[in-house]
N, C-alpha and C positions, 0 to 999 in steps of 0.2 A: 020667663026670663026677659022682660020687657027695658032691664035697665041697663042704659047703655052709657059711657062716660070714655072719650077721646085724652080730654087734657086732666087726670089726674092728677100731677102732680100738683100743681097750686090747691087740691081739696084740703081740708083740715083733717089731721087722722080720726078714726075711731074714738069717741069719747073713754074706751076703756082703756086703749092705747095710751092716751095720754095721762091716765091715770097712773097708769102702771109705770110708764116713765119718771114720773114723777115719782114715782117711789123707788124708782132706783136712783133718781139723782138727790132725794133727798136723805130716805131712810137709810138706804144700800149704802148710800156715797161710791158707786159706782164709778168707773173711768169712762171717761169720753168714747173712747175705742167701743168700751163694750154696751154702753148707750147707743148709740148709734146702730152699733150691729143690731139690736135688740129690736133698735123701732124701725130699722130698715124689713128683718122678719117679722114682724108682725104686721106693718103699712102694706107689706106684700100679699100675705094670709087674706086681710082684710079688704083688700083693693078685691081679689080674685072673688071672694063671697058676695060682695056689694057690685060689682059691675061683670056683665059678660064680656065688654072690649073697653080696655083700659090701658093706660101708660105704664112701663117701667123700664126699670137698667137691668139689662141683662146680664151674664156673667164677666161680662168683656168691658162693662160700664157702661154700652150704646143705649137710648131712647130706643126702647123697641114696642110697638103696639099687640099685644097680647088679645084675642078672641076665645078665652077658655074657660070664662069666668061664668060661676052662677048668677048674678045678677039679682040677689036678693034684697039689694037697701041697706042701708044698716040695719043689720041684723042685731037683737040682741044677745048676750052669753048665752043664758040659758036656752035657744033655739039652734047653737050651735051642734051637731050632729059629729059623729066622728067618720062616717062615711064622705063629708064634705072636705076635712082635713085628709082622709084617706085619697081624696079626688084633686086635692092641692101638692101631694108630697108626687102622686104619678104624673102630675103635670113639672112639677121641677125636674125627676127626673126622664119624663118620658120627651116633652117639648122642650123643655128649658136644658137640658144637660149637664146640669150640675154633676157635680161629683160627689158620692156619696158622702166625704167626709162633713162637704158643704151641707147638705141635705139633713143629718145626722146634725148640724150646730141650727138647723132652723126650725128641726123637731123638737130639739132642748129649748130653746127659743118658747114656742109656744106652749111649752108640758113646764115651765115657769112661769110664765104668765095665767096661768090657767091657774094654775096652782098657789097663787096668789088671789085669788077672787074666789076661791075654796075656802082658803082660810080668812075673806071678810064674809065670807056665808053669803055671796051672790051670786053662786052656781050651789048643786047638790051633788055632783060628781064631774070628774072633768073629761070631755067629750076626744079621748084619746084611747078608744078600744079597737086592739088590733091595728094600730097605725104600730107600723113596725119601722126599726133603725136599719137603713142601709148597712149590708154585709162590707167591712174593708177590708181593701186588700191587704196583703202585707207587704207592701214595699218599704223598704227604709230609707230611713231620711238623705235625702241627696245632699254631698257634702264635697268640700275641695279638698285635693290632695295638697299636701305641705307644701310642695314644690313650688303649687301654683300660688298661695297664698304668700311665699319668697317673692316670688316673681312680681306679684302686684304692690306689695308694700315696701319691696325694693325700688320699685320702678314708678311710685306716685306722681311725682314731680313730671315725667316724661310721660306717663297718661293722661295727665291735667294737658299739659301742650299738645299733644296731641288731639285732644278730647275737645280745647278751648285754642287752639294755635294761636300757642302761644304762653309760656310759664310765666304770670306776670309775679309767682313766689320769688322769681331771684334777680329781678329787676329793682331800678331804682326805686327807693324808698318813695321819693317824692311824686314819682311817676305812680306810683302804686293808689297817693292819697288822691289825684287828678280824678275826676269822672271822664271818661265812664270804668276807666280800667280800674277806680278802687272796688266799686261793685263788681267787678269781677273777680277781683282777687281775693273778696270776700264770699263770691262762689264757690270757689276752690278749696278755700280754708276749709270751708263747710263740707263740702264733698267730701276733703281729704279725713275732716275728724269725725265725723258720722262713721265712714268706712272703716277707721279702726278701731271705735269703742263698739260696730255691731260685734268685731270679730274679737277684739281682746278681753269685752266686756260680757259677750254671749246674750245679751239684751234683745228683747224684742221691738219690733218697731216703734209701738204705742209708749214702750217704755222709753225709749231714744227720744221721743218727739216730745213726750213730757221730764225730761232732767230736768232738775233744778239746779241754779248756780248751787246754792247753798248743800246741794249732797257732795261736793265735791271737799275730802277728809286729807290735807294733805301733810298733817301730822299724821294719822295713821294709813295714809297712803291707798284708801278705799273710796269709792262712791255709792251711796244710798240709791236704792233706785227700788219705787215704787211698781210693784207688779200686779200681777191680777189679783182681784178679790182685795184692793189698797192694801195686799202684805207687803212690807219692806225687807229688802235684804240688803247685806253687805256686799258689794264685790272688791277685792284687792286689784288695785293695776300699778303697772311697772310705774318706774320713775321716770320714761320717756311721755305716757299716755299720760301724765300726772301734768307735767309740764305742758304740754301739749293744749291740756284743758284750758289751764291756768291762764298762757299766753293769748290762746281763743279768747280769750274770757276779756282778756285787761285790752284788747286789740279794737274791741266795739267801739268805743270813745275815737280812733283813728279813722276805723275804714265806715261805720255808719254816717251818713250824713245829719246831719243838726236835725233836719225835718222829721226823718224816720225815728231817732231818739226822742225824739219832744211830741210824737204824733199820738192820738190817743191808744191807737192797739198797738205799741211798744212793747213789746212782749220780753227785752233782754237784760230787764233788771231782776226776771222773775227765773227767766229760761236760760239753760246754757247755752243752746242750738238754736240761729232765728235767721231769714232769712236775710237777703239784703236789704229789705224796706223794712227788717223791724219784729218782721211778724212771724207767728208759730213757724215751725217747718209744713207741709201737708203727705198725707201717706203717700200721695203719689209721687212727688220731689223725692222722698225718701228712697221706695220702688223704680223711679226711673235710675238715679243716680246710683244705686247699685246695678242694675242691670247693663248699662253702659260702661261703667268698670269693669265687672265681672268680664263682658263682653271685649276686652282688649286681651285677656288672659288666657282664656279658657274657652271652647266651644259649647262643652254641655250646654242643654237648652233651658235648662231651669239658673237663672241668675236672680233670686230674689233676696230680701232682708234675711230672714228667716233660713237659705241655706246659709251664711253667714255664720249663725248662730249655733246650726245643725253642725258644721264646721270647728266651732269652738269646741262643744262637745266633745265630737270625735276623737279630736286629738287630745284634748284632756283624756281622757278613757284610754287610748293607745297610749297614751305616755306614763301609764299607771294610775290613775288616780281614783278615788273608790267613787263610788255610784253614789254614796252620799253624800262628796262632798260636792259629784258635777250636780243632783238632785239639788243642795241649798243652793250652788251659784246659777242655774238654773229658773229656780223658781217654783218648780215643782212642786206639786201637792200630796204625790205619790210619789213612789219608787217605781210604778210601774209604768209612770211615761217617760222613766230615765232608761230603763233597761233596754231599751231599742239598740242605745248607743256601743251595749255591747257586742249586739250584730254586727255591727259594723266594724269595728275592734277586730272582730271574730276574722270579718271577711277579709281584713283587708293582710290579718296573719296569714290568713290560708293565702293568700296569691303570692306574698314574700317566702312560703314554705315550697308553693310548687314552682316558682322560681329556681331561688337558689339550693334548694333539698337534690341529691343528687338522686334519689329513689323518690323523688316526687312523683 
């Protein structure tokens, strides 16, 4: 195990790696979100094979130097062993500390990609015997009581002030288009309409960051919204979210400045959601600015996009609504990764019964 590599990350991936990417941004048509995930497991698999001390991001995102690695070079497929993959998933979980469900998306990860070079006939079987899926637990999905979800989209306006001291929404107009306070007050916009199409919309991140102007249906009062595996679905929203869009939308020309509009990664003729300069939103912008919302409301320690959406659910389900229809607004592929939300339904009757039941 003579091969040793510090700075990593500038190397070029795996030539099959990029193979393989390539065939999902081309053949697949694949989404960005799941490209990425994709080459980030596999650049990781492959970094650990090829060097015994190497770079990567850890679960928290940090630069961490890693010493765990076999150090065999670039290896070819067909040399690859399943005792080697078996010695990479007890290093996720044994050093790295992943979470099974984590660990369990980077097993999929490589039992696809493998499985892709099977079927160009250059492997003869794919080297995943006895690499076993992380047991999960059963917890369900963490979500917000009603209450508090009143509470935040009652109180927007006075979380932005707080949040940004200072609500430049209900200030002068003119004071708004001035720099630096237009770019702020184009923060805020942003924050405020992210936050209520994750929860009214039930959207996942990747899907939030890729809207398109043009899904927005406001004759029939829905938004298109591209999801995993590029399926489209419908989602219906109120007439408040409708508008909301809308005026988001016709407001770029005011609060963008000339430069950001005219610059070349202009991204808001194409995108509904773009930052102040113009550009994509990023999953972290996304992730932070829920988490500091959430965080004015609520204590629970999990404030991420995704309970948001775990949230929409819920309360569709509690309010009556069949599992197939939260399954199509959802996204779902199954019914079986809808059925969780009746746990939760479940549990949250049984606390209302041993409350107010008087033989509770």
């Amino acid at each position: 195990m003579a091969n040793s590599q510090e700075n990593t990350n500038d190397l070029p991936p795996h030539p099959a790696v990029t193979e393989f990417i390539a065939y999902l941004k081309g053949e697949k048509r694949s989404s960005a979100h799941t490209v990425e995930a994709y080459e980030n497991d596999l650049s990781d698999f492959f970094q650990f094979l090829q060097f015994e001390k190497y770079v990567k991001r850890d679960k928290r995102g940090k630069i961490v130097v890693r010493e765990s690695g076999y150090g065999l070079g670039i290896v070819e497929l067909k040399a690859i062993r399943p005792d080697y993959v078996r010695s990479w998933v007890a290093t996720l979980k044994n050093d790295e500390g992943y979470s099974p469900r984590t660990i369990n998306r980077k097993i999929s990860s490589l039992k696809s990609f493998f499985k892709y070079f099977l079927r160009m006939g250059q492997i003869s079987k794919i080297p995943m015997d006895r690499v076993v899926s992380q047991k999960l637990s059963g917890r369900l999905p963490v979500y917000l009581g009603e209450e508090v979800v009143e509470t935040l989209f009652n109180n927007l306006p006075a979380i932005s002030e707080r949040l940004h001291f200072g609500n430049l929404a209900e200030k002068d107009l003119e004071l708004l288009k001035a720099e630096p306070a237009r770019e702020l007050a184009w923060l805020i916009m942003t924050e405020q309409l992210l936050l209520r199409l994750l929860y009214h919309a039930g959207i996942r991140r990747a899907e939030l960051m890729g809207l398109k102007r043009q899904a927005i249906d406001k004759a029939r009062g829905s938004l298109k919204v591209l999801g995993k595996g590029n399926k489209e679905r419908l989602i219906p929203v109120n007439e408040d979210l409708m508008n909301a869009m809308l005026q988001y939308d016709k407001l770029k020309k005011d609060y963008l400045s000339g430069a950001a509009r005219t610059a070349a990664g202009y991204k808001g003729n194409e995108l509904l959601l773009v930052r102040e300069d113009g550009k994509e939103l990023s999953p972290s912008f996304v992730y932070t600015t829920v988490k500091k919302y959430l965080g004015e409301v609520t204590s629970q320690e999990k404030r991420s996009p995704h309970v948001l959406r775990h949230t929409f659910a819920t309360h569709l389900t509690y309010h009556g609504a069949s599992l197939d229809a939260v399954k199509e607004l959802l996204g779902h592929s199954s019914l079986a990764a809808t059925q969780v939300y009746t746990h939760n339904s479940i549990e949250s009757l049984k606390e209302i019964h041993k409350q107010a039941h008087p033989k509770a």
